[in-house]
C-alpha positions, -999 to 999 in steps of 0.1 A, spaced: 913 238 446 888 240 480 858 226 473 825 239 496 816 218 521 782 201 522 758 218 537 778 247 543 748 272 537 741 283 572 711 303 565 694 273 546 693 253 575 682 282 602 655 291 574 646 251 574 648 250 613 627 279 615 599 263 591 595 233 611 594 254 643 564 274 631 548 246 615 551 223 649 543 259 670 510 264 646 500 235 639 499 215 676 464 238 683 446 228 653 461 192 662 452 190 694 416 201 685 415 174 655 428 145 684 401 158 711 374 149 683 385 119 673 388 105 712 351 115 717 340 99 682 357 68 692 339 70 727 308 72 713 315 42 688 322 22 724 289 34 739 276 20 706 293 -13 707 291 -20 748 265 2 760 242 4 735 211 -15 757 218 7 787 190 36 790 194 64 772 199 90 799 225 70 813 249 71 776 239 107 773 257 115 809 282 95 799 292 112 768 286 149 787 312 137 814 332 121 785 329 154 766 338 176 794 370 158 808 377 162 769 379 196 775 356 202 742 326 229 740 295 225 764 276 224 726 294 187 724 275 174 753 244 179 734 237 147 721 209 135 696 205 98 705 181 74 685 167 40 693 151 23 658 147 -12 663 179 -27 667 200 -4 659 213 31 675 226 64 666 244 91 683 256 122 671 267 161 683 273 190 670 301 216 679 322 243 665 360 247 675 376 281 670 412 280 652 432 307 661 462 315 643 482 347 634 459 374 612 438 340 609 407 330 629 382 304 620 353 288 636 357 251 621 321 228 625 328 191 644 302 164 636 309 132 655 289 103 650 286 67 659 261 40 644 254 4 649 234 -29 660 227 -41 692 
């Protein structure tokens, strides 16, 4: 008696291989986009923490310059930055377009970074 090897299903595997291909092919743009928001949230948590007594035009061209080596919308080097006391706030507002195959969305990025001085 001949037993089937295991595994033996070639078109399992290409269907598998094919999946993960898409998936990785797909899914690095929406990524990528995801990645370049977080890296300018976490800048502007570091302006918070180090910078935060420095004027305010000075942390606003830092974040544009920031923003545009990013490689992220000229709407994320709009900054709202606010001095109340001791304490500071930035935040922007930008919109990333996801473009995938008979799919195309405009998805809304709010970064934001609070603390004390």
């Amino acid at each position: 008696m001949v037993r089937p090897r295991r595994g033996a299903t070639k078109l399992g595997c290409l269907t598998w291989l094919l999946f993960v291909a898409a998936v990785g092919y797909f899914g690095y743009p929406a990524g990528d986009k995801y990645l370049r928001y977080l890296k300018y949230k976490d800048a502007m948590g570091q302006e918070v923490r180090y910078r935060a007594q420095r004027p305010i035009p000075e942390i606003r061209a830092r974040l544009r310059f920031i923003a545009d080596s990013l490689g992220l919308p000229e709407d994320a080097g709009i900054l709202l930055i606010k001095r109340t006391g001791r304490q500071i706030t930035i935040e922007a507002h930008y919109e990333e377009t996801f473009d995938l195959p008979g799919f195309k969305r405009d998805v809304h990025f709010e970064p934001r970074a609070q603390g004390n001085y």
